[in-house]
C-alpha positions in Angstrom: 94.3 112.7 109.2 92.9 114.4 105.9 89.5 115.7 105.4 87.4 115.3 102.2 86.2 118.3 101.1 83.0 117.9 99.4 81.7 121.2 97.2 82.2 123.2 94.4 80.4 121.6 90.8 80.5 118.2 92.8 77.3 119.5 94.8 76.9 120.5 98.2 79.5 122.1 100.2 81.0 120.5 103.5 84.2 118.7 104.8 84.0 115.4 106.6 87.2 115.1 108.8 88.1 110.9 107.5 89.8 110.5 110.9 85.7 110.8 112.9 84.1 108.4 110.5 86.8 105.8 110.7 86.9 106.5 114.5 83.5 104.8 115.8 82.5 101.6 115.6 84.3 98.4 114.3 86.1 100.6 112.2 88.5 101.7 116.1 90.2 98.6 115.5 92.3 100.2 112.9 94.3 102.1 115.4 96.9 103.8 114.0 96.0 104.0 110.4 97.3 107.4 108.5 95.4 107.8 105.5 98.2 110.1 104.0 96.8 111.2 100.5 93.3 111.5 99.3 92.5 111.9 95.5 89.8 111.2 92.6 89.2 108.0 93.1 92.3 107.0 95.0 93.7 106.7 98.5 97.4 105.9 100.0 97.2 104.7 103.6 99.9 103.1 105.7 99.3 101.0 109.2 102.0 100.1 111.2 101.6 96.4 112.5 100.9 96.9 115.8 99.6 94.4 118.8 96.4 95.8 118.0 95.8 93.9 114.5 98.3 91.3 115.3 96.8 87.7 115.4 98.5 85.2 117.4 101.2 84.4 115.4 102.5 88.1 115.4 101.3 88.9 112.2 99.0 91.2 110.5 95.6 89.9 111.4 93.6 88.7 107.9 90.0 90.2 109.9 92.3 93.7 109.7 93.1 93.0 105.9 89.6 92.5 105.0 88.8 95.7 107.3 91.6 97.9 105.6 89.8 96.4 102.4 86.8 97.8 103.1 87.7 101.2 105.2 90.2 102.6 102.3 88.3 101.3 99.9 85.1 103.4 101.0 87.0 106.4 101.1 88.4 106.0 97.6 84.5 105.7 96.7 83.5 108.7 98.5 86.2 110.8 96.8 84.6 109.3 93.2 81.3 109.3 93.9 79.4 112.7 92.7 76.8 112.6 96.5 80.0 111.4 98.1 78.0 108.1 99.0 79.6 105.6 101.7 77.4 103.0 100.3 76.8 99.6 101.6 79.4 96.7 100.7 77.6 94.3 98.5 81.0 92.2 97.6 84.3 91.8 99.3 87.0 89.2 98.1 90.6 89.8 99.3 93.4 87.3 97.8 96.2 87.0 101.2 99.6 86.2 99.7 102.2 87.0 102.1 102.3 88.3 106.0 103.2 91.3 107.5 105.6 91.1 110.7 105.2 92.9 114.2 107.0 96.3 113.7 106.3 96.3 110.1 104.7 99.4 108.1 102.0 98.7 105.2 101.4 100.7 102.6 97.6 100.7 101.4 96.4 102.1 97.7 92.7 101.7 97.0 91.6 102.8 93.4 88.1 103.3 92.3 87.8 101.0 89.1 84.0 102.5 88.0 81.9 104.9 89.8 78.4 104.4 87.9 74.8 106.1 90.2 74.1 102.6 91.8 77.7 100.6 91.9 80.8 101.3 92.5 84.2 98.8 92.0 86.8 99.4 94.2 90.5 97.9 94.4 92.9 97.6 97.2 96.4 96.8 97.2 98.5 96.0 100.6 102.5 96.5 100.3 105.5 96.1 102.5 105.8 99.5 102.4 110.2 98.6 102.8 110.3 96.4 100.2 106.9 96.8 98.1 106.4 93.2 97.6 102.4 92.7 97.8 101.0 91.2 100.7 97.2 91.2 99.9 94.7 92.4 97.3 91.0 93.1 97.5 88.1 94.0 95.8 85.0 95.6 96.9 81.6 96.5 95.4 79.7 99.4 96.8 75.8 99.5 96.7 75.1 103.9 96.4 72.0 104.2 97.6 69.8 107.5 98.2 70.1 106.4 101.9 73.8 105.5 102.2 75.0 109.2 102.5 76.8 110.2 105.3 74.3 111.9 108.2 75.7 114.6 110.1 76.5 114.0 113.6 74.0 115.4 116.2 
């Protein structure tokens, strides 16, 4: 998993490996999830639908939508964000329009919409990653506070 480098005129210098902060918490129920490019402002991830984020009709779990909202879309911030800020979600609205199979891979593209000091507007789009047809979009709003900046592990 990718690392986001955070230096140069952007501020302070230091990587944060994406794979550790997605790794703890509520955020482990994600298992499996390959965050395979990470731009200004944008992310591509894919998630293969494992028994893990199934619900029990075999299919992607919405709880995991709403979390693949929110994870990818906070990295996307992060990457647009000047402090690299995780924030605080303020807003989270995802629209489900189709369901994703066992077996199945998802593609996942979040892209920062605006990037101001105190907000940030995120959107996320969920693909059959096969066929491309959309399977869920979300929207997030990001609260960058002076105190939502990543602390360094002790």
């Amino acid at each position: 998993m990718p690392s986001i480098y955070f230096g140069g005129s952007r501020g302070y210098s230091a990587t944060m490996d994406v794979k550790a902060l997605l790794g703890t918490g509520f955020d482990r129920t994600l298992v499996g999830l390959d965050l395979v490019e990470i731009g200004e402002g944008r992310v591509r991830a894919c998630l293969v639908v494992t028994e893990a984020v199934q619900n029990f009709f075999g299919k992607l779990h919405g709880g995991a939508i709403a979390t693949l909202v929110d994870d990818v879309g906070t990295v996307a911030v992060m990457t647009a964000d000047r402090y690299r800020r995780v924030g605080v979600t303020t807003d989270l609205h995802v629209s489900y329009l189709a369901a994703a199979e066992a077996g199945e891979t998802v593609s996942i593209d979040a892209e920062v919409l605006r990037c101001g000091l105190h907000l940030a507007f995120v959107e996320v789009t969920l693909r059959r990653e096969l066929r491309g047809d959309i399977l869920a979009r979300g929207r997030m709003t990001k609260l960058l506070g002076s105190d939502t900046t990543l602390k360094s592990p002790r």
